[in-house]
N, C-alpha and C positions, 0 to 999 in steps of 0.2 A: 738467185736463179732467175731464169730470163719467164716474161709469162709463158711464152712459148713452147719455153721445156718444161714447165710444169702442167702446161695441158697436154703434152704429148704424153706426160708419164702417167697425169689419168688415165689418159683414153688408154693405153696400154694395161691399167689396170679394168676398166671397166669393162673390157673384153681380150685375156690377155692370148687369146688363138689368133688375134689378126695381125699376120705378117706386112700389112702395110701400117698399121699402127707405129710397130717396133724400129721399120725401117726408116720412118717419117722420124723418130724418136733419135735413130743412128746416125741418119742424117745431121742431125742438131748436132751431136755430139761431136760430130767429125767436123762440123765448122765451127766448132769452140776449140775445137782441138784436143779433145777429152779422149784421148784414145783409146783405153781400158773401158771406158763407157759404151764407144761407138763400135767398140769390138764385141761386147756382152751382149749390145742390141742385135748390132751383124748374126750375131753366134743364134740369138734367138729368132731372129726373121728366117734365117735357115735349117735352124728345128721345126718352124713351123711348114717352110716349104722350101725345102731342098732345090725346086727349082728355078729359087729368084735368082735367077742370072745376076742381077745389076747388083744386089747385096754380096754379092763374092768381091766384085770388082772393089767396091768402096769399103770393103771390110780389109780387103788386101790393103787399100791407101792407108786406112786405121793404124795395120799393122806395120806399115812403112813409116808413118808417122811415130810408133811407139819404137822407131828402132826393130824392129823384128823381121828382115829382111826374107829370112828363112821361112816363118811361118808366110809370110803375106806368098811368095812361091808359093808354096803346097795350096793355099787356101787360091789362086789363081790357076793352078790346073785343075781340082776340082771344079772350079768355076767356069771354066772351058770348056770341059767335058759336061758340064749342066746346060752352060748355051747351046751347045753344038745337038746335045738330042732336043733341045726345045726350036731350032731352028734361030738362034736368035745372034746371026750375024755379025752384026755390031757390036754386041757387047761381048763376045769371043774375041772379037779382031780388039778392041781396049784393052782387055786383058791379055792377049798376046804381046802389045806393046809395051803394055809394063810390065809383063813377064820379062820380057828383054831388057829393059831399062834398068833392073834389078840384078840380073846376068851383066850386063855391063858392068855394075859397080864394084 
């Protein structure tokens, strides 16, 4: 295990309420390609706050990466309708185009 993710798994333990800790952690995992990992974290960064816009997107990628085409949709419209009451533009309009991207295949 890389030192990297073994300190993000501290810090996730040492304060396990902070949704940037988990996503920092999801993060890792999605560039290892750990997909079950980086969706577990996704899944926790959104328990903790339902309106991290950006952890929908890259939890979608997770779950496109695990093969899960279906879940990474659903888990992209909630994430839409999360940007859109936070105002947060950009990351609505990514996830609309890999919403489509996903509808194409």
């Amino acid at each position: 295990m890389s030192d990297r993710l073994e300190r993000l798994r501290k810090l996730t333990e040492i304060d396990p309420d902070d949704p940037l800790t988990h996503y920092g952690l999801a993060l890792e995992y999605l560039k290892l390609e750990r997909w079950d990992d980086a969706i577990a974290s996704f899944a926790r960064t959104l328990e903790i706050d339902p309106n991290y816009s950006a952890a929908y997107y890259h939890k979608a990628r997770a779950e496109i990466g695990a093969a899960r085409p279906d879940e990474a949709a659903a888990t992209l419209r909630r994430g839409i309708e999360a940007a859109r009451a936070a105002g947060d533009m950009k990351t609505e309009q990514e996830m609309r185009e890999l919403l489509e991207t996903i509808a194409a295949s």
